[in-house]
C-alpha positions in Angstrom: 64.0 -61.8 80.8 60.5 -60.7 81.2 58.8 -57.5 79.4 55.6 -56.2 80.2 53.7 -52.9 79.1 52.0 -51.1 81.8 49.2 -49.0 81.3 49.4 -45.8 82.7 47.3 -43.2 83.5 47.3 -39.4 85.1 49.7 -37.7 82.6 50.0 -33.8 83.5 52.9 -34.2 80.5 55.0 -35.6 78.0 58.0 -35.2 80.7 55.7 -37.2 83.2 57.9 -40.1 80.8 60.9 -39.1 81.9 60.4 -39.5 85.4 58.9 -42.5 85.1 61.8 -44.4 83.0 63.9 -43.1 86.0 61.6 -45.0 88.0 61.5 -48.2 86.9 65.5 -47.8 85.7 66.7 -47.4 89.7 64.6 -50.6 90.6 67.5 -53.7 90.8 66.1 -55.9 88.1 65.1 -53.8 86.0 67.0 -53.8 82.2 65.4 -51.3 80.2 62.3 -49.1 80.5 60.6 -46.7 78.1 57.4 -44.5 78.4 55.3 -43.1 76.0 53.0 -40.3 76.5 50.9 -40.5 73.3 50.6 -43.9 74.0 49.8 -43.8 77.8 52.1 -46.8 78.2 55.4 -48.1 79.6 57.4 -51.0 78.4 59.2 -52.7 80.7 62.3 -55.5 80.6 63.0 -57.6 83.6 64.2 -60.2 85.3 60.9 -61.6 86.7 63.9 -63.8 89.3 64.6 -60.0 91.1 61.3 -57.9 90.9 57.6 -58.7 90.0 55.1 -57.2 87.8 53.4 -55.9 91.1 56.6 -54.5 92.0 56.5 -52.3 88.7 53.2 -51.2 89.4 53.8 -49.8 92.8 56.5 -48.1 91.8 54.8 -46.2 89.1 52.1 -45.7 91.4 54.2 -44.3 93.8 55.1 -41.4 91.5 51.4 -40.6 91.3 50.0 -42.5 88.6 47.5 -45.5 88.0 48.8 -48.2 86.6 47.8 -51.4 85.2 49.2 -54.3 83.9 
């Protein structure tokens, strides 16, 4: 098991954390996922064998924000 933090930026709101845990939760792979607005991060647990830190970053992309790792 992998865990990462991304560092994510373009929050309109603390809710923007919601909808990103739900995010990362619906990718196979993926354990656990918590975001923090105040923080501007998200903390990721994986299993590096089904999905790829690129893989987390896209999809937090994909829901409009810039992400790095």
């Amino acid at each position: 098991m992998q865990t990462t933090i991304l560092q994510i930026d373009g929050w309109m709101s603390c809710l923007d954390a919601r909808g990103i845990e739900k995010r990362l939760m619906a990718q196979h792979g993926v354990h656990h996922a918590e975001a923090n607005f105040l923080s501007g991060t998200a903390t990721a647990h994986y299993d590096e064998a089904q999905v790829s830190l690129a893989e987390l970053q896209r999809l937090v992309a994909d829901c409009g924000y810039a992400c790095a790792g």
